[in-house]
SEKOLKE-91820 format. One record per residue (C-alpha): chain; x, y, z; residue in one letter. Coordinates in nm, 2 decimals, padded with zeros to 4 digits. Example, Ala and Ser with C-alpha at 12.3 -4.5 7.8 and 13.67 -1.06 7.14 Angstrom:
// residues 2
<doke mol="A" xx="01.23" yy="-00.45" zz="00.78" type="a"/>
<doke mol="A" xx="01.37" yy="-00.11" zz="00.71" type="s"/>
This chain:
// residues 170
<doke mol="A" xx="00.16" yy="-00.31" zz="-01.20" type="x"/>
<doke mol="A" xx="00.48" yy="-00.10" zz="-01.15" type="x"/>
<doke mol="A" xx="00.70" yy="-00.40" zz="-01.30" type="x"/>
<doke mol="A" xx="00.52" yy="-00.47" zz="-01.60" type="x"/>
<doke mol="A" xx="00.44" yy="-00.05" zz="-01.70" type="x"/>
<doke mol="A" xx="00.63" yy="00.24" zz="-01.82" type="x"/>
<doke mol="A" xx="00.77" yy="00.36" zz="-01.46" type="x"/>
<doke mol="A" xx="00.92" yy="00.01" zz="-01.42" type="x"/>
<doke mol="A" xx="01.29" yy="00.22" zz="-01.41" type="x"/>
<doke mol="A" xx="01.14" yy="00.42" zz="-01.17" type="x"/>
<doke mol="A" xx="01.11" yy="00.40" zz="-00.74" type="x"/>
<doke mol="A" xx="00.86" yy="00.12" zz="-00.60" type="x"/>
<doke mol="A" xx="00.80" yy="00.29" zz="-00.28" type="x"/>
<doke mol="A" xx="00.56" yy="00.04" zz="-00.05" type="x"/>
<doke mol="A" xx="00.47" yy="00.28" zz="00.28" type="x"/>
<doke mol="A" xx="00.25" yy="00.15" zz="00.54" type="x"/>
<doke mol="A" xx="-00.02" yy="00.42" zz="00.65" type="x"/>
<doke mol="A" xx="-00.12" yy="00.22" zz="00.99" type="x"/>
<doke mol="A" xx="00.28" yy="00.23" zz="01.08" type="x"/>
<doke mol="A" xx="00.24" yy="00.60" zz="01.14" type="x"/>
<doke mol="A" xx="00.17" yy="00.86" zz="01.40" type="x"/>
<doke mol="A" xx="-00.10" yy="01.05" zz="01.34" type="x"/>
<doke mol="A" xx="00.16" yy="01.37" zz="01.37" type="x"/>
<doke mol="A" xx="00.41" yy="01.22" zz="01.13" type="x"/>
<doke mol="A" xx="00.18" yy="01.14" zz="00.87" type="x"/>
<doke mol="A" xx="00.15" yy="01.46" zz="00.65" type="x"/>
<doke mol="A" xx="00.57" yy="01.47" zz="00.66" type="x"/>
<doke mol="A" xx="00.60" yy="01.11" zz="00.59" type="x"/>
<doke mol="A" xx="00.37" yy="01.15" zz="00.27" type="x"/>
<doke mol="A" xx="00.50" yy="01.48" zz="00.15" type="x"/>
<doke mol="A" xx="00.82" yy="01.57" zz="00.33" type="x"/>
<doke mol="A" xx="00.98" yy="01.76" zz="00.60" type="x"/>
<doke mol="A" xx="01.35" yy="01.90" zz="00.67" type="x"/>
<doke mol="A" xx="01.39" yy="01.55" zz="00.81" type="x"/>
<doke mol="A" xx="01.26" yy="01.33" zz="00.53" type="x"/>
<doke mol="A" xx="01.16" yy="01.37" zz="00.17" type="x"/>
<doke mol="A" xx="00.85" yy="01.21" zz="00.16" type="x"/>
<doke mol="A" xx="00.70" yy="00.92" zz="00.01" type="x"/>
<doke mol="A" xx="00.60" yy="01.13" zz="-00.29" type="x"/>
<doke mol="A" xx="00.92" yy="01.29" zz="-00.35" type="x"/>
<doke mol="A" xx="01.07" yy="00.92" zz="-00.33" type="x"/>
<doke mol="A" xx="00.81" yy="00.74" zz="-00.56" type="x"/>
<doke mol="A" xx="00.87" yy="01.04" zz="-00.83" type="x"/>
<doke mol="A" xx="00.88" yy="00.90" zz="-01.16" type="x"/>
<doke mol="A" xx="00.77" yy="00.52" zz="-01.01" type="x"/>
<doke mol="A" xx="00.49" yy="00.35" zz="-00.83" type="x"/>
<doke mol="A" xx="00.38" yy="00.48" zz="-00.48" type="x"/>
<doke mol="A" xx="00.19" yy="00.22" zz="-00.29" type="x"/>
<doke mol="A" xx="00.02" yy="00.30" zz="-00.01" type="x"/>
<doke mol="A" xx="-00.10" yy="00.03" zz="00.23" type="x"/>
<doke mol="A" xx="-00.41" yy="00.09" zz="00.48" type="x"/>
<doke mol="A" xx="-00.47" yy="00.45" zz="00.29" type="x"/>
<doke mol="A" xx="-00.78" yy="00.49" zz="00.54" type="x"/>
<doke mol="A" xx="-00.55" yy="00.45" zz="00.84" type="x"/>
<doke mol="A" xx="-00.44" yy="00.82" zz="00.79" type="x"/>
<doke mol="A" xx="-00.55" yy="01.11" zz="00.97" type="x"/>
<doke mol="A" xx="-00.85" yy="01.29" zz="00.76" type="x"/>
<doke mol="A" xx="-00.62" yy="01.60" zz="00.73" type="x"/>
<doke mol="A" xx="-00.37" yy="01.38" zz="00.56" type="x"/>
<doke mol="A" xx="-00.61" yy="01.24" zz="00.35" type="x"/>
<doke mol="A" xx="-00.79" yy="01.59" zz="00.23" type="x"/>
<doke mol="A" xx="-00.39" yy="01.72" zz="00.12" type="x"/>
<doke mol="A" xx="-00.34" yy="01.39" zz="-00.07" type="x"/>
<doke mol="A" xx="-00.67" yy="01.44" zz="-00.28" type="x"/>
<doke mol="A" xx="-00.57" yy="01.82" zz="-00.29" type="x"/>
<doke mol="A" xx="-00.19" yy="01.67" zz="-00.44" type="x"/>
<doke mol="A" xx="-00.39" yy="01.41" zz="-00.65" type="x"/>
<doke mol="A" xx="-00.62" yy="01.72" zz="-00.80" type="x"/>
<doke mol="A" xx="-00.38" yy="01.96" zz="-00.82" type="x"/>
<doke mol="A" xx="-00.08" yy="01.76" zz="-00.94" type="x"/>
<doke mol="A" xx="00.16" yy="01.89" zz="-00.66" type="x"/>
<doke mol="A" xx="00.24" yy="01.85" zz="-00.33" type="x"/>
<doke mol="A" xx="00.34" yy="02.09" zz="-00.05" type="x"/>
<doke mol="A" xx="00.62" yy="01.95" zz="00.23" type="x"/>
<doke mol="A" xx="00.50" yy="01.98" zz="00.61" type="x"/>
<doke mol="A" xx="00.69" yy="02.27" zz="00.64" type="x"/>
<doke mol="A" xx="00.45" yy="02.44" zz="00.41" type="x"/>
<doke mol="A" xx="00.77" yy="02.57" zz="00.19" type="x"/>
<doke mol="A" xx="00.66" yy="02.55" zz="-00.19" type="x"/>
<doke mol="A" xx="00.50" yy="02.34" zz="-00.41" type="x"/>
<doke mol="A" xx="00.65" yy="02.09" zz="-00.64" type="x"/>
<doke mol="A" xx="00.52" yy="01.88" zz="-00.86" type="x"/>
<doke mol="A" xx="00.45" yy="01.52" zz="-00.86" type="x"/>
<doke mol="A" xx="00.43" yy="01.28" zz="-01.15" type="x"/>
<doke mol="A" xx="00.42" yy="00.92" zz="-00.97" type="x"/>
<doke mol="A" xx="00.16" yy="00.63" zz="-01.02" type="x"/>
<doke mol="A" xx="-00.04" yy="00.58" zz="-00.69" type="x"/>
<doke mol="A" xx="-00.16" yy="00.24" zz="-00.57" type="x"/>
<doke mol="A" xx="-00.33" yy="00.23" zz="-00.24" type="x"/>
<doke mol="A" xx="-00.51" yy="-00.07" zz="-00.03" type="x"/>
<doke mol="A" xx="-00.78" yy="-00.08" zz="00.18" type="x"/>
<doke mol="A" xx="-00.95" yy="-00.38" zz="00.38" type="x"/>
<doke mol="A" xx="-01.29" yy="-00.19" zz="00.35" type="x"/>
<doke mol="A" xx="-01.43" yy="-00.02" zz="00.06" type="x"/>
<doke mol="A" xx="-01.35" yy="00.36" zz="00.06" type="x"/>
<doke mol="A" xx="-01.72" yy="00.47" zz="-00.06" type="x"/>
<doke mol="A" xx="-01.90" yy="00.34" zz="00.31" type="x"/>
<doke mol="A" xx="-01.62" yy="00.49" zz="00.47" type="x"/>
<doke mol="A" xx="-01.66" yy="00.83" zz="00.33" type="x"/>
<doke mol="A" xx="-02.03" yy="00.80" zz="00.40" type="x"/>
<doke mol="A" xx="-01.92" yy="00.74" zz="00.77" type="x"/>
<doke mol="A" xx="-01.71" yy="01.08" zz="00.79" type="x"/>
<doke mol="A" xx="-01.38" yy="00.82" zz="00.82" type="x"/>
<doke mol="A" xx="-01.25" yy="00.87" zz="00.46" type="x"/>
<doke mol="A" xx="-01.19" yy="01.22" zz="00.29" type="x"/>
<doke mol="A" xx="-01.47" yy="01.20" zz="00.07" type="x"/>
<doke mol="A" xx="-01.31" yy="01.36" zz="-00.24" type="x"/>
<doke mol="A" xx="-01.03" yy="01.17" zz="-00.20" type="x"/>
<doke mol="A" xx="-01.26" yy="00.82" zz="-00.26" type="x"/>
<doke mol="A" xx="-01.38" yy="00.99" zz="-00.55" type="x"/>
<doke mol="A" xx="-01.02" yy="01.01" zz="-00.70" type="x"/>
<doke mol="A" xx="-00.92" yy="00.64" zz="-00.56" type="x"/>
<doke mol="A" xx="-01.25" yy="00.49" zz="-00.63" type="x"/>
<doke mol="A" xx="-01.18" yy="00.54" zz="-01.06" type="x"/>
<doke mol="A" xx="-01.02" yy="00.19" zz="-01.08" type="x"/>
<doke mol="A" xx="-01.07" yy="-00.05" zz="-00.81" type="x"/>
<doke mol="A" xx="-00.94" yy="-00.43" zz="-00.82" type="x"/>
<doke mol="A" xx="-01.11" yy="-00.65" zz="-00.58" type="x"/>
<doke mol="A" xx="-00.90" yy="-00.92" zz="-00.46" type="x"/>
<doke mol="A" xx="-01.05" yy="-01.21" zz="-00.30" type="x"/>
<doke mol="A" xx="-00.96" yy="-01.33" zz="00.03" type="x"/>
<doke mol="A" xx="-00.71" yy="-01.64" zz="00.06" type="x"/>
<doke mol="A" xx="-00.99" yy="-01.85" zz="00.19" type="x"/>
<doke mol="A" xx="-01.18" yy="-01.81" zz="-00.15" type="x"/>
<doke mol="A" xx="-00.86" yy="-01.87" zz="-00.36" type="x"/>
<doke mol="A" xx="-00.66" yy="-02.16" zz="-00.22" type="x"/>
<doke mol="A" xx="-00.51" yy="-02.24" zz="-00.52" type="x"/>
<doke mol="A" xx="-00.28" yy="-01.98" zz="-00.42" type="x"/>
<doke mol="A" xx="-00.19" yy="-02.09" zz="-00.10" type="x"/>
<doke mol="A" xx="00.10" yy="-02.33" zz="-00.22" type="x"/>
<doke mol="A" xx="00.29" yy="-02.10" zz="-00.44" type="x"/>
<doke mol="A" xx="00.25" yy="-01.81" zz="-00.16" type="x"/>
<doke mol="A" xx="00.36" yy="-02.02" zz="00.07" type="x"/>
<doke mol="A" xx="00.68" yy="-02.11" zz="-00.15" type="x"/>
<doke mol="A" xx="00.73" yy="-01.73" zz="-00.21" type="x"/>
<doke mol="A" xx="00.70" yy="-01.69" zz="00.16" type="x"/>
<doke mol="A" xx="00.97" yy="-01.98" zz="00.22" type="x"/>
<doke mol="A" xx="01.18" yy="-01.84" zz="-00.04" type="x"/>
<doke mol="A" xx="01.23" yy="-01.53" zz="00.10" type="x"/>
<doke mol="A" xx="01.27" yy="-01.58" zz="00.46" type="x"/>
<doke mol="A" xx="01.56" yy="-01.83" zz="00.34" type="x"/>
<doke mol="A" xx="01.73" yy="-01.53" zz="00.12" type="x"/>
<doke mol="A" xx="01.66" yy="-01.28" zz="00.45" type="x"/>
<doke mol="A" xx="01.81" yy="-01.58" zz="00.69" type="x"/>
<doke mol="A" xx="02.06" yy="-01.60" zz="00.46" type="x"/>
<doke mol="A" xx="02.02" yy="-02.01" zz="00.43" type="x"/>
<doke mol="A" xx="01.96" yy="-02.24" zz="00.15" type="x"/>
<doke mol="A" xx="01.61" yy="-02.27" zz="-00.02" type="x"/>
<doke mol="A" xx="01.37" yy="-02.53" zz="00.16" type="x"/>
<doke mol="A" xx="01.05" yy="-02.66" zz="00.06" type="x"/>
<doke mol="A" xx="00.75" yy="-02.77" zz="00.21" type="x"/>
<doke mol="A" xx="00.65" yy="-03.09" zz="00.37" type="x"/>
<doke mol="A" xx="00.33" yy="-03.28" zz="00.20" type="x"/>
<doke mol="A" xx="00.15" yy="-03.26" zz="00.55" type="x"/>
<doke mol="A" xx="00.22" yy="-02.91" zz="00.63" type="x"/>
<doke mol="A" xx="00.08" yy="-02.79" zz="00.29" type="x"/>
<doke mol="A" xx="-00.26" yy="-03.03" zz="00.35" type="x"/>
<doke mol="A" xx="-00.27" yy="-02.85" zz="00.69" type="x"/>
<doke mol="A" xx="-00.23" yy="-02.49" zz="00.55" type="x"/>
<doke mol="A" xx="-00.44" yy="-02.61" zz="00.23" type="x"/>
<doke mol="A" xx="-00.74" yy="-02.71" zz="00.54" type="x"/>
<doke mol="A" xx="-00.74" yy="-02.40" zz="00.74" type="x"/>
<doke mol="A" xx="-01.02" yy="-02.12" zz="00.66" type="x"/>
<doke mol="A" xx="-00.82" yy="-01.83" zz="00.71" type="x"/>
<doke mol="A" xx="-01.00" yy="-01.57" zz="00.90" type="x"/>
<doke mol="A" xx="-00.73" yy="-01.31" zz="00.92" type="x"/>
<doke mol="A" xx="-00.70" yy="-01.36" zz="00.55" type="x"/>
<doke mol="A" xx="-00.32" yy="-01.36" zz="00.38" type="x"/>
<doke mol="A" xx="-00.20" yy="-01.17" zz="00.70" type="x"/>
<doke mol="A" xx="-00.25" yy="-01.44" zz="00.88" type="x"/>
């Protein structure tokens, strides 16, 4: 998404909404006098959020207020700027039961739920499995800093066999 459109010269900023504590999340998202925010960082770019429902409901009401509003207030409450960034969020569970639960800000599953793209869990797409594992291969090389490796015939059957319950985080 953020490679192939018009911000691809812009921030890809991938924050992790579960990673947070529940008192940090309103300064992680729009800034404090410690950090600028994951808004303020994305500006112009891509701003993914992972696990959008793991944030407090607070943090989720100001997000649909910044979504509506186009601008975003730090922590600190000081004024408003604006915000012109393209947000991508994830979700395990689909936001509309969790709003019905109380667990989701309910207008901000209205603004989230306008495009939605299902992906289907690894056990339902194995095809995938062998070039995710590659990717996965590749990189840990790069971090490692050691020479590409490949995979063993056996070891792909064996990842190719399993069922996946914890889907690709497993």
């Amino acid at each position: 998404l953020h490679e192939a459109s018009g911000r691809a010269g812009g921030p890809f900023v991938v924050a992790d909404c579960a990673g947070l504590r529940p008192e940090r999340a309103e300064a992680a998202l729009f800034g404090d006098g410690e950090h600028p925010g994951w808004m303020r960082m994305a500006e112009g770019g891509t701003l993914l959020l992972a696990d959008v429902p793991a944030l407090p409901l607070a943090t989720q009401h100001a997000l649909a207020e910044a979504l509506a509003v186009r601008q975003a207030r730090s922590a600190e409450g000081k004024g408003p700027y604006p915000i012109d960034l393209r947000l991508v969020v994830t979700t395990r569970v689909p936001l509309g039961p969790l709003a019905e639960l109380g667990r989701v800000d309910a207008e901000l599953a209205r603004w989230l739920d306008r495009a939605v793209v299902e992906v289907p869990p690894l056990r339902a797409r194995a095809e995938d499995i062998p070039s995710l594992v590659l990717l996965a291969l590749d990189r840990a090389c790069r971090v490692l800093g050691k020479e590409t490796v490949g995979i063993a015939q056996g070891a792909l059957d064996a990842l190719l066999a399993h069922d996946w319950p914890g889907n690709l985080r497993e």
